[in-house]
Structures are given as C-alpha cells and as structure tokens.
C-alpha positions as CSV (number, residue, x, y, z in Angstrom):
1,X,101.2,148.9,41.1
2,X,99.5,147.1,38.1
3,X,96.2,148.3,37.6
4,X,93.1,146.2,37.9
5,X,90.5,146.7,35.3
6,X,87.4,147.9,37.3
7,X,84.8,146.3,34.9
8,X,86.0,142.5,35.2
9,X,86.8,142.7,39.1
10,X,83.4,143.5,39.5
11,X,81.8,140.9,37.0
12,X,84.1,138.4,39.0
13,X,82.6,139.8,42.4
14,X,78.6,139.4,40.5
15,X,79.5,135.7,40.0
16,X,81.3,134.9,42.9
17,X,84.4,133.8,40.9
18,X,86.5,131.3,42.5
19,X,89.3,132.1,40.0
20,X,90.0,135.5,41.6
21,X,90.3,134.4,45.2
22,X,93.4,135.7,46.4
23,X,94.1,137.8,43.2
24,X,91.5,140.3,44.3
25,X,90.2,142.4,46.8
26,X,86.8,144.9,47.0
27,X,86.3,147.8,49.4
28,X,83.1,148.9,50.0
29,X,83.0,152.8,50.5
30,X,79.6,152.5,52.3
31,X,80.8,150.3,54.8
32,X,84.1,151.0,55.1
33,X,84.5,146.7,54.7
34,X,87.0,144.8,52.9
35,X,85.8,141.4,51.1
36,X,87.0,138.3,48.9
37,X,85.4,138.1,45.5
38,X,83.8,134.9,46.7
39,X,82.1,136.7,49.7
40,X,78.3,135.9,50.5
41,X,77.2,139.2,51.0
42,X,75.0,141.0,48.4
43,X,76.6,142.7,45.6
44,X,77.4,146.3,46.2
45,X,77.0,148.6,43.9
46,X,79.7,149.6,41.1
47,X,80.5,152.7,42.4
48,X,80.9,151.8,45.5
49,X,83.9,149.3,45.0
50,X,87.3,150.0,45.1
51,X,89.5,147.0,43.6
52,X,92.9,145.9,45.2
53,X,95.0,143.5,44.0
54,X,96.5,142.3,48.3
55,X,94.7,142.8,51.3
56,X,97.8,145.0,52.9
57,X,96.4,147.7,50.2
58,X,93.3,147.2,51.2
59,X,93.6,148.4,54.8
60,X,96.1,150.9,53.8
61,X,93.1,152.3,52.0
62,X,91.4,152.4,55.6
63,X,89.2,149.4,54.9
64,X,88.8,146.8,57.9
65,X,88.2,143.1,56.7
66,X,85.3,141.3,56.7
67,X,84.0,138.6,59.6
68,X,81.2,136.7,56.4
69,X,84.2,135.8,54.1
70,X,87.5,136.6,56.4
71,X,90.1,137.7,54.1
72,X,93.3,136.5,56.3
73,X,91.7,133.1,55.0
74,X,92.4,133.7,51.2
75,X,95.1,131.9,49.4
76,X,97.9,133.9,49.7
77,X,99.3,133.8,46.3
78,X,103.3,134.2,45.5
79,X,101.9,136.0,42.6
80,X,104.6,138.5,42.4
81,X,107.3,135.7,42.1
82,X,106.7,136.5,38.5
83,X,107.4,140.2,38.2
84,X,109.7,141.1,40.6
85,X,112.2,138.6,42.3
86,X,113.4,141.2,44.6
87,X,110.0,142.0,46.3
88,X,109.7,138.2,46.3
89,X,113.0,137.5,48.4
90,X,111.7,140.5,50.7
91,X,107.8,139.4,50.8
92,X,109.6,135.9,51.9
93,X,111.8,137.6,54.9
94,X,108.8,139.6,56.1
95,X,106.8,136.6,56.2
96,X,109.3,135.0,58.6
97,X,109.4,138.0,60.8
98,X,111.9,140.3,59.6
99,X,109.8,143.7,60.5
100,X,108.7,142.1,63.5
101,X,111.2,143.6,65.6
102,X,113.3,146.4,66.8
103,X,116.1,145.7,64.7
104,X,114.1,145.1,62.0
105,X,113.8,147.9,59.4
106,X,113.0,148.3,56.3
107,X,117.0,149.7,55.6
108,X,117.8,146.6,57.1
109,X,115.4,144.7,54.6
110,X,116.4,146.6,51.4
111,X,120.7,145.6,52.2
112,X,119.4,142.4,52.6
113,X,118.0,141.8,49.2
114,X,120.8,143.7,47.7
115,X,119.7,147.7,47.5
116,X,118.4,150.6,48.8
117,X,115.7,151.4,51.1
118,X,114.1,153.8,48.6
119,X,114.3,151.7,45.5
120,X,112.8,148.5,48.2
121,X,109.7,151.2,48.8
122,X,109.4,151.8,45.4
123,X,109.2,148.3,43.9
124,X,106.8,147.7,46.7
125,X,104.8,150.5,45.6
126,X,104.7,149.5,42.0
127,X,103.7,145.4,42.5
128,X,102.1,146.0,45.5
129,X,100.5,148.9,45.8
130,X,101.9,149.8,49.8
131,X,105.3,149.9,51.6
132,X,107.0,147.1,53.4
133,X,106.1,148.1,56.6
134,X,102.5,148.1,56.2
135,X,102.7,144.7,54.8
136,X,104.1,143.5,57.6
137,X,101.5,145.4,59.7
138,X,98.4,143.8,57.7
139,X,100.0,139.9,58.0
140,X,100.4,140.6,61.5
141,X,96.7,141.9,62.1
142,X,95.0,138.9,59.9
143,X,97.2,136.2,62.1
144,X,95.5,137.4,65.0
145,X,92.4,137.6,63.8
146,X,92.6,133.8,62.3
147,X,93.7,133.2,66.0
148,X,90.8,134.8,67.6
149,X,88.5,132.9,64.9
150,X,90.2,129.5,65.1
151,X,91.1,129.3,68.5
152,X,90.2,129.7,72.2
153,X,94.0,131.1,72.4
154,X,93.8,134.1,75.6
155,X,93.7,137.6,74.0
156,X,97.4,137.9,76.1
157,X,98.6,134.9,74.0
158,X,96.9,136.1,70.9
159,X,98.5,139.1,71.2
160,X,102.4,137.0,71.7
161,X,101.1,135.1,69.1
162,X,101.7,138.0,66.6
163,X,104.3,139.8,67.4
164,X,103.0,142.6,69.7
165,X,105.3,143.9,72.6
166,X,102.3,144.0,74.8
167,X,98.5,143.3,75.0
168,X,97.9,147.2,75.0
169,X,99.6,148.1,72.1
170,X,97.5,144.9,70.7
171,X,94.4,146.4,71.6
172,X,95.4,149.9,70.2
173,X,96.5,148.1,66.5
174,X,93.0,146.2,66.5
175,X,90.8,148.9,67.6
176,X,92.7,151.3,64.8
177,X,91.8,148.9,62.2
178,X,88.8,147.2,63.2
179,X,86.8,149.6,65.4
180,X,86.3,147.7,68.2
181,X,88.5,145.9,70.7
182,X,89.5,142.2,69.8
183,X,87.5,140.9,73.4
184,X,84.3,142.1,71.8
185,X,85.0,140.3,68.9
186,X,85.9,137.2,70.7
187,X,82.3,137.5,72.6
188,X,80.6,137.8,69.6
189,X,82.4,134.5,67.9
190,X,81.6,132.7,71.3
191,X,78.2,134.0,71.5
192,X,78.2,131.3,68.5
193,X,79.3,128.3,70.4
194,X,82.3,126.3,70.1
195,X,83.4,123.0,71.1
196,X,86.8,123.7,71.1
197,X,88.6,123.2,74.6
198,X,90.8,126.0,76.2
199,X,93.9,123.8,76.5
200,X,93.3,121.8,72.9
201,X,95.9,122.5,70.6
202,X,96.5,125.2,67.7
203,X,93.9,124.1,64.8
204,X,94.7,126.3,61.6
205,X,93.6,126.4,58.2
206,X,95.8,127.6,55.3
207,X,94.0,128.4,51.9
208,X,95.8,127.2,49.1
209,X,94.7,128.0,45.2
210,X,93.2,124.4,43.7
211,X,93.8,121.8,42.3
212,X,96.7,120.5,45.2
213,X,98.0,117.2,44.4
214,X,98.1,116.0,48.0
215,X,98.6,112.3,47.1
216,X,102.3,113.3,45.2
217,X,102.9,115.7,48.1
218,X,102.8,113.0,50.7
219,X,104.6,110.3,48.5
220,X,107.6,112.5,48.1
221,X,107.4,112.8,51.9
222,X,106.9,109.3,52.7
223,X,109.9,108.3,50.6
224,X,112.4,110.5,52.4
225,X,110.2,110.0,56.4
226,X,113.0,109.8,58.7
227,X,112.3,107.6,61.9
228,X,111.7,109.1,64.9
229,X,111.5,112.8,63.5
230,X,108.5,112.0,61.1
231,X,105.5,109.7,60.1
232,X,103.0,109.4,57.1
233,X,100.2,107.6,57.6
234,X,96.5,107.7,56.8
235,X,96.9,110.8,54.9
236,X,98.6,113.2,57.0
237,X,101.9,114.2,57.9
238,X,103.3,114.5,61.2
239,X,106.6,115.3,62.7
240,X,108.8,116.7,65.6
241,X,110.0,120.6,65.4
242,X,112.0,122.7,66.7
243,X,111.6,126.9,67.2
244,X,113.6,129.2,69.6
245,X,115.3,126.1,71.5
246,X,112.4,124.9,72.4
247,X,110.4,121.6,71.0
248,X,106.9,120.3,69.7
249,X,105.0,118.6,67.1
250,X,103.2,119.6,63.9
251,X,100.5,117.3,62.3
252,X,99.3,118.6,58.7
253,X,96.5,117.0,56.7
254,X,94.3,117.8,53.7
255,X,90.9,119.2,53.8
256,X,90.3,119.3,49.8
257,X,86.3,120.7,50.8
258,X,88.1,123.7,52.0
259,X,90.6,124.1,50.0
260,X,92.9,124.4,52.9
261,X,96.0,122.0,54.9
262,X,94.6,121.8,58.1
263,X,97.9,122.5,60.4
264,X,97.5,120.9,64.3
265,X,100.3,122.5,66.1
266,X,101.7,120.9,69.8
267,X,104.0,123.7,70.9
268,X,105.0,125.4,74.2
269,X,105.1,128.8,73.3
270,X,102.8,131.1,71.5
271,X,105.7,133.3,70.6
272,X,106.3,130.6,68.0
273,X,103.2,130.1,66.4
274,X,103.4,132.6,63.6
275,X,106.9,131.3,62.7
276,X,106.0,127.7,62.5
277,X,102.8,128.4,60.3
278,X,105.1,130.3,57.7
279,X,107.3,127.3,57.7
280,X,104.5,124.9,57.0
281,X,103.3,126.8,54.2
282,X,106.9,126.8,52.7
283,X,107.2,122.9,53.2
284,X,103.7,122.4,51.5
285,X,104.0,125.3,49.3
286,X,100.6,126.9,49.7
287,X,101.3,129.9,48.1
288,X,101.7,128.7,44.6
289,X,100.1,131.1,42.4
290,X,99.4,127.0,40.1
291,X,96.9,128.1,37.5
292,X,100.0,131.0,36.1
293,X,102.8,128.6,36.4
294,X,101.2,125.9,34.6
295,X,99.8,128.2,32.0
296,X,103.1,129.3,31.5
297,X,104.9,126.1,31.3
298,X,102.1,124.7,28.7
299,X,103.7,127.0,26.1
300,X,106.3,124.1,25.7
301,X,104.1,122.1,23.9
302,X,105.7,118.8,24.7
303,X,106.0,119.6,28.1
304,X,102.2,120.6,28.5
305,X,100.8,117.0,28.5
306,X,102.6,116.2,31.1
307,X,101.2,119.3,33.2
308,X,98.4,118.8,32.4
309,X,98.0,114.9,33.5
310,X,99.1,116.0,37.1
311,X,97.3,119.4,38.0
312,X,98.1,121.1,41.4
313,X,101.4,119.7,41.6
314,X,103.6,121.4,44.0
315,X,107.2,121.8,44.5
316,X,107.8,120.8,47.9
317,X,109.8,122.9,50.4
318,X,111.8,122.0,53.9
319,X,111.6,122.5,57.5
320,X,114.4,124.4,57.5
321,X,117.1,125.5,55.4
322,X,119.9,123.2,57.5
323,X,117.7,120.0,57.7
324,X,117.4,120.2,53.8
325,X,121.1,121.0,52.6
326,X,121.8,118.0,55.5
327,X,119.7,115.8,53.6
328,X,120.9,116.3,50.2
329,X,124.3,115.5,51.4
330,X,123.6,112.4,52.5
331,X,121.5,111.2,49.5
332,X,124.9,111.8,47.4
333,X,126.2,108.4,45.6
334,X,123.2,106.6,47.5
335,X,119.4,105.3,47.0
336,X,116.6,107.0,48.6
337,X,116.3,104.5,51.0
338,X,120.2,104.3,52.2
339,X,119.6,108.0,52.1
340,X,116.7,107.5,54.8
341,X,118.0,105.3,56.9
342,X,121.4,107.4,57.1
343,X,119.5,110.3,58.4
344,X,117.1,108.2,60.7
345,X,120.9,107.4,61.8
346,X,122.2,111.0,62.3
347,X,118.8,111.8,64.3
348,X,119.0,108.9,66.4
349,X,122.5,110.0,67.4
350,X,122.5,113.0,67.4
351,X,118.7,114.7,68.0
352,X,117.3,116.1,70.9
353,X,115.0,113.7,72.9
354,X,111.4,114.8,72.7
355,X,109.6,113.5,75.4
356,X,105.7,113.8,76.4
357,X,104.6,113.6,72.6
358,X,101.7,112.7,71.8
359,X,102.7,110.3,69.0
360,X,105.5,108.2,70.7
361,X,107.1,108.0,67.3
362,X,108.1,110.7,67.3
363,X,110.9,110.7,69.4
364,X,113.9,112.9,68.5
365,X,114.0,116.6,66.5
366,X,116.5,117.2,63.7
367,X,119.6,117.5,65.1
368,X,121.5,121.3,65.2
369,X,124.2,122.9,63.2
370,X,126.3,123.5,66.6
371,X,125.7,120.0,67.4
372,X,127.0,118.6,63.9
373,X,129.6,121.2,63.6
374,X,131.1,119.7,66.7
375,X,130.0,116.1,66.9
376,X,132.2,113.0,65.8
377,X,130.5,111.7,62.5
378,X,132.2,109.0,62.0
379,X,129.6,107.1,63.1
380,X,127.8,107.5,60.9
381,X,129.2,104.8,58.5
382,X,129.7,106.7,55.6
383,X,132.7,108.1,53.3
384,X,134.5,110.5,54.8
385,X,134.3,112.9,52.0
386,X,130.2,113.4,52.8
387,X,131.1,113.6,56.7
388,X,133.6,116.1,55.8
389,X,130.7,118.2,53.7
390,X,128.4,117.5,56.4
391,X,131.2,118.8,58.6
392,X,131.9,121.9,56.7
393,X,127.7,122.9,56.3
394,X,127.4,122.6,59.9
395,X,130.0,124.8,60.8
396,X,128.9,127.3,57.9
397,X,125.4,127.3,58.9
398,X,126.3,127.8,62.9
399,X,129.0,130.8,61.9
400,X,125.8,132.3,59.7
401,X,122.8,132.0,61.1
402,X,120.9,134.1,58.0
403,X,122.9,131.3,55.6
404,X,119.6,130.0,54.4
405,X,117.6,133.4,54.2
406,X,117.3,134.5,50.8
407,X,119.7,137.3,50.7
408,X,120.7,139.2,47.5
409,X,120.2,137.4,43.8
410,X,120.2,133.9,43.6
411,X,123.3,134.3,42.1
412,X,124.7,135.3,45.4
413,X,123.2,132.7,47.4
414,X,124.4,130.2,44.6
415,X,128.0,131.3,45.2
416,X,127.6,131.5,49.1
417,X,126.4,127.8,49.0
418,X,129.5,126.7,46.5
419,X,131.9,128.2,49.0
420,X,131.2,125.7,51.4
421,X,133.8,123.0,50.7
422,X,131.9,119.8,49.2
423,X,128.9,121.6,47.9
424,X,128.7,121.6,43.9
425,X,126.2,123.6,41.3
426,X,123.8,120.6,42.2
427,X,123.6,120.8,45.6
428,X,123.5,124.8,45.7
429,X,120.7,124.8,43.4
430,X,118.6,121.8,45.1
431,X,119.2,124.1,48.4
432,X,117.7,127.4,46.7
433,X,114.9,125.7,45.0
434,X,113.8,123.7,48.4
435,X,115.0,125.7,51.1
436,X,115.0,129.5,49.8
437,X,112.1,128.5,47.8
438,X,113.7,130.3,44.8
439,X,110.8,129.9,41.4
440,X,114.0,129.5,39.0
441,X,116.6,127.4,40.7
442,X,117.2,124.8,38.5
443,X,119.7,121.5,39.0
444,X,120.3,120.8,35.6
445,X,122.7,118.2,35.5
446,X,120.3,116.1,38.2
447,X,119.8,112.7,36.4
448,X,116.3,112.7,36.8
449,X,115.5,115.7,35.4
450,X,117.8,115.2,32.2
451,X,115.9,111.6,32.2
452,X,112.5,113.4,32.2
453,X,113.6,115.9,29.9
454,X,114.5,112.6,27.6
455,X,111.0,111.7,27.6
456,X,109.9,114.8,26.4
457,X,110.8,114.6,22.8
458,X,112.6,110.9,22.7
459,X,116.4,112.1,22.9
460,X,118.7,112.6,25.8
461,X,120.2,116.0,26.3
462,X,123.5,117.3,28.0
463,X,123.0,119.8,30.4
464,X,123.7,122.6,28.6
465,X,121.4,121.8,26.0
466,X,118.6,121.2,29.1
467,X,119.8,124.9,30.4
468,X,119.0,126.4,27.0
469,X,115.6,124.8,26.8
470,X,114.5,125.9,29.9
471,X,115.2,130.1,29.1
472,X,111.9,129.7,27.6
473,X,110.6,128.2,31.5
474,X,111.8,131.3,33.4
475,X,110.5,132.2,35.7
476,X,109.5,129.4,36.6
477,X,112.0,126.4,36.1
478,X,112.2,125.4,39.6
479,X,108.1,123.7,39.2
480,X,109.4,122.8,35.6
481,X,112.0,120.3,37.3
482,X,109.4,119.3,39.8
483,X,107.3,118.3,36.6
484,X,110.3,116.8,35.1
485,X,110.9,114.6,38.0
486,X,107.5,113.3,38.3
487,X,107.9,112.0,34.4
488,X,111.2,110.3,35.5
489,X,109.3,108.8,38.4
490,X,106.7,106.9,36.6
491,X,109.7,105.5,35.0
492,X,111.4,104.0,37.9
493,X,108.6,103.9,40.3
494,X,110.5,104.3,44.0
495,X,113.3,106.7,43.2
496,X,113.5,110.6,42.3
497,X,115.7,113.3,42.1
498,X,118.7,111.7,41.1
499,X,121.7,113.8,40.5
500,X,125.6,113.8,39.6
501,X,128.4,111.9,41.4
502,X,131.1,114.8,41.4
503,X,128.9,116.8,44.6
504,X,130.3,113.8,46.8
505,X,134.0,115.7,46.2
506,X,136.1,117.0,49.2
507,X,136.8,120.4,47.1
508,X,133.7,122.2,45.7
509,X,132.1,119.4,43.9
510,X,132.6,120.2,40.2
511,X,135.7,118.0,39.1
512,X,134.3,115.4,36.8
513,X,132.9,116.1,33.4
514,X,129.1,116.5,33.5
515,X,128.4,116.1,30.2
516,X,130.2,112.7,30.2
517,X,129.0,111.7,32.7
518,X,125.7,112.2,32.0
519,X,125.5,110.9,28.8
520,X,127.5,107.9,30.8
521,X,124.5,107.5,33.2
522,X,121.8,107.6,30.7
523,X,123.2,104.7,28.8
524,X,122.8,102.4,31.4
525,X,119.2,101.9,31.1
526,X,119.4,98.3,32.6
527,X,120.8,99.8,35.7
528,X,119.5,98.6,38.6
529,X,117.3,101.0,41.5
530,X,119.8,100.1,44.4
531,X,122.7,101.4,41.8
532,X,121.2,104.6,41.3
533,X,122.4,107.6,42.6
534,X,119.5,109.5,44.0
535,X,118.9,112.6,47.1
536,X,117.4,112.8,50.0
C-alpha cells in the first residue's frame, strides 16, 4: 500500500481540504470513528489520527464511520486506474457484485482477471491496503447505511438491498461494525424528521470529484436519446431499465451544490438496487479520479488548452455492455441521427412493453441479446452486412453472458470482441472504453479523433502516427479521445465520434486500408454532416 505522509493528511484535515475528499481517510483512536478530511467535527489531535488512503482500510483497522460527515458519501475515486489495471478490472467486478455470492470467491475473482488468488491478495494489499473480500464487505456495509440515511426503505428490504442472505446476519454485520443495531440508528435519523413517504421511490446521491461538465454529459446523451427507452429534458436524464428480468425507470439529474447526480430509482425489487446504482455511476462516470487525469494529459502541451477550456469532462459510459456494442453497430456508415432513429426502430420492434411508468414516454426497454439473436432483422431497413453483425453480437453476448465483464487484459477482451464476425479494432475498442470502462482503450483510426488530433498542432495524422502520440497519454488515452472528440465537435457542431467504413464488413472489419482511407476522409473538408460517417 502506498504510504500517506502523516504531516500533510493532517494539515489537509486542519483546513478541511476539499481536494483530499475521497483520497483520504482519518481514524480517530479515541473514538474508535472513521471521518472525511472535510468532516465538521473538531480537529483531533495528531496522535490520535491514523491516515488511510479507502474507507475498506479504514474498517479493516476496526474503525466504524462517521454519522456528521458519512464516509459512504465520498467520491469514490477510480484512483487506482493508474497504478494497477489489474486491481482496477477486479475493483470493477466487485463493484457489480461479484463477492456477493456463494459462488463468488476471490479464486474465482483472481481467474477472472487473469491470475492467481495469491498474487490478486497481494496487489490488493499493496494499492489498497486490505484484501478483496473485505472490500467487498465495506461497499456492502456503506450501501446500507446510505439506504438507511436516504431512505424510509424497511430494515428487511435494506438488508436485500445489500446483498445479505437474511435480516439476521444483517443485523450481526452492522452491530460488528457499528455497535449498535441498524433499527436504533434508523430511530435516531427519524427522531430528526423526514418528509419522505414510505412508498416514494429510491432518492440517492452519488459524490462525484468537481468540476463535472454536466451540460457535455447530457448533450452527448441527448444526441444519441432513443424514443421510447429515453428522454432529456430540463436537465435530467431519464430512461427505462432492465435488471434480473424485471423492469423500471431511472431518472438522474445534477445537484452541482452537492457535488453529487441525484439518482431517482422506480424499480420493483430491492434486490436490484445496488446493481442499478453501480450501473449509473459507470454511465455518468462518477468515479473519475479528473484533477490526476487532466494533470496528466496537460503535459502535452498542445493538448492542455483544450483541457483546460472544458474542466470536469467526463467520458461517458453505457447501460450495459450489449445496449452499447448494439449501438455502435448501427451508427456504422450513418449520421448520428439515422443512427437514432435506427435504434428507436429496433426498440419499438423489438423491446419489452413497459407499462404503468410514470413518464408515458417511456414506453419500451432495450431489447435482449436472446431476443435479437433470434429475431428477423430485416426489418429493420438496413444493409444486411450490419444486421448480420448485429446478428452475430446477439448470439455472442446470449452464449456469454460475462462477454462484457472485464475479464483478463484488455488485450483479451480486444481479441474476444474481434472474434465476433463484423466487429473491427474500432468497434472493439469503442466497446472497452464505453462499456468495460477501460482508462486506455483508444479507437485511433475514429475520424473524429484523428480530426481533433489535426487541430492540435495544424496537420492531419495517420493512425499510427496518432497511436505513437498518445504512449505519452497512457494511462489515460481513453479521456484523451473523449477530449479529442469534443475539439472535433466544436467543429462540426451536431456530429461526434466518427469512425472508419471498413467495421461495416461481413468478416472481422479490417479489410480496407486505414491510412488511406483516412487521409481520404480528411480531405474532404466540404463534406457535408448527413455524409458523414458517425456512431451511435
């Protein structure tokens, strides 16, 4: 674990930093408490702080969090994204309930990221200070007690909620950890008052580190809004979901005086809850640890004016792994908006009615990969190479359920993605860098990133001379082309993300020359927006 130098954690604690919020943690040895830097409470005394760099190490140290500053409402940082891609990957399947379970164990956990157990406990001793298991233990125990904060949730459902087998061993977890039984603490937030009804839905706030461009958030999701599934209006997002088979609604908007994404979440089951928040904070990538990436992109000193004329941008995630890779299939050889309006198409035919919502928009969820493995796409109305690619993800994703977990190196799920007949090096890295959330995946032959790239020092490179540049942006290349794009969307206002012809290939996607081609593209600068080939 790296260490933390005692004497600036607790000068940052003395001033309340804001900086250090969810880069640091203080125990209190004379009250056994656990605090944010930015906590209320008067300063302890030097020697009685103990300094940890997650909160999972904290309560592995037998410190129990505080109810002034709440700890499980910290930006959770993807700090370690930087030092150590494997604990990343495995930081990412925990989060989405891989330890949850029986059948989940850490063995299990290390083949999945490609090695041992014992080498897994050790990289998760050296970044993080505590195994996986207790990791998984501490995000479990800080859900619940957001949910007993947040919401008038039962302690039976708050207990479902996160992952326990059954109320008692609940009870047992929380009174280990926080001396007291979770219905007393409930009485004493009640004793409070709240005007939150027992049958309102799920109200959650997740932290995020400032500055959050909201605004570029929300245009990228406006541009691609498919009808019926989602809407964007008045500055919040809403659409239809789907969890376990069963459907509901999420509704996210901005509260910038909290630095948080307030999440509203319509669902039947509380079983679902915890699974649903993690996906919102992939699509709206909360976790980004922004102040390190864009310090370390600013090194490129003609990229840094750019980052620094649009702070807190984001690279924005997916739903789900499917729903994305579907999408960027249909955006091949198309505009944005024939991509749209193709995918309102495939939901209209081929989603799940969703009836009783509260928005009447929303009508339909995203349909399955069983269903599109097995449904007749030619109506659809597009060329039958894309509905044979469409065809052939459908079926890979319903023979594979884990096809979109983050599984081994990227270069593994790079090749599992090119495998599937019709998916190119484009497509398989616009799929790790959305949907597995990979920090480095990089599409460098997309024509909007080569276009930004153009702008940065007035030529146009080839790919390959992009792919060298960007060594020097590892890890971090997947926000670099994020940047990149937003340069090449000033330029032609309505359309992003614009990559390379050959993907739209019945074979594997790779068959035309890209540097030709590129170089091709970039010549036509009279070309018109509806000629454009952009993704979805």
């Amino acid at each position: 674990m790296s260490l933390l130098d005692p004497d600036i954690c607790y000068r940052a604690l003395q001033t309340r930093d804001p900086r250090f919020d969810g880069r640091l943690f203080v125990g209190v040895v004379s009250t056994g408490i656990y605090c944010r830097p930015i906590c209320p409470a008067r300063t302890p005394k030097f020697d009685n702080c103990r300094f940890f760099s997650n909160s999972a190490a904290a309560q592995a140290s037998g410190f129990r969090a505080c109810l002034r500053c709440r700890p499980e409402l910290s930006p959770e940082l993807a700090c370690w994204r930087g030092t150590s891609n494997t604990v990343s990957r495995a930081l990412a399947l925990i989060a989405n309930g891989f330890l949850d379970h029986d059948s989940g164990t850490v063995e299990s956990l290390a083949t999945h990221v490609g090695m041992g157990a014992r080498q897994l406990r050790r990289l998760f001793d050296q970044h993080l200070g505590v195994s996986p298991v207790v990791v998984a233990q501490t995000r479990r125990l800080l859900f619940v007690k957001q949910l007993l904060h947040d919401t008038r949730l039962s302690i039976a459902d708050v207990a479902m909620a996160g992952g326990f087998g059954s109320v008692r061993r609940f009870n047992a977890a929380f009174r280990t950890l926080y001396h007291r039984p979770p219905s007393e603490l409930r009485r004493d937030i009640l004793h409070i008052g709240s005007t939150v009804a027992v049958d309102a839905p799920v109200m959650l706030y997740l932290p995020y580190r400032p500055p959050y461009d909201w605004e570029a958030m929300l245009s990228y999701l406006r541009a691609r809004a498919i009808d019926g599934l989602e809407v964007i209006e008045a500055g919040t997002y809403r659409r239809s979901v789907t969890q376990g088979g069963l459907h509901g609604t999420v509704t996210v908007a901005h509260a910038p005086g909290r630095h948080s994404l307030l999440a509203t979440i319509q669902f039947p089951s509380v079983r679902a809850l915890h699974a649903i928040v993690t996906r919102i904070r992939h699509q709206f990538d909360v976790a980004a640890d922004i102040d390190t990436i864009a310090a370390h992109l600013s090194k490129d000193h003609t990229l840094a004016p750019f980052i620094a004329s649009r702070p807190g941008l984001r690279t924005p995630g997916c739903w789900n792994g499917f729903e994305l890779a579907v999408r960027a299939v249909l955006g091949q050889q198309v505009t944005l908006e024939a991509a749209r309006r193709l995918g309102s198409r495939l939901v209209d035919l081929f989603g799940d009615s969703l009836p009783n919502a509260a928005d009447t928009r929303l009508v339909r969820t995203f349909p399955s990969a069983d269903c599109l493995a097995s449904a007749d796409l030619s109506r659809l109305g597009m060329p039958a190479a894309r509905r044979a690619t469409v065809k052939a993800l459908a079926q890979a994703a319903a023979a594979d359920p884990q096809l979109f977990i983050p599984k081994g190196s990227i270069e593994e799920s790079l090749a599992r993605f090119r495998a599937i007949p019709g998916i190119g090096e484009w497509t398989a890295h616009y799929i790790a860098l959305r949907a597995l959330r990979e920090p480095d995946a990089f599409p460098a032959t997309d024509l909007g990133i080569l276009r930004g790239a153009a702008r940065l020092d007035g030529t146009a490179p080839t790919a390959p001379q992009l792919l060298q540049r960007a060594e020097a942006w590892r890890p971090w290349r997947a926000y670099a082309a994020q940047y990149l794009w937003s340069v090449d969307h000033k330029r032609t206002d309505n359309v992003t993300e614009v990559h390379h012809a050959s993907e739209t290939s019945p074979a594997h996607g790779d068959a035309l020359d890209t540097d030709r081609e590129t170089r091709r593209h970039l010549r036509r600068k009279r070309m018109p927006a509806s000629d454009r080939l952009v993704g979805l």
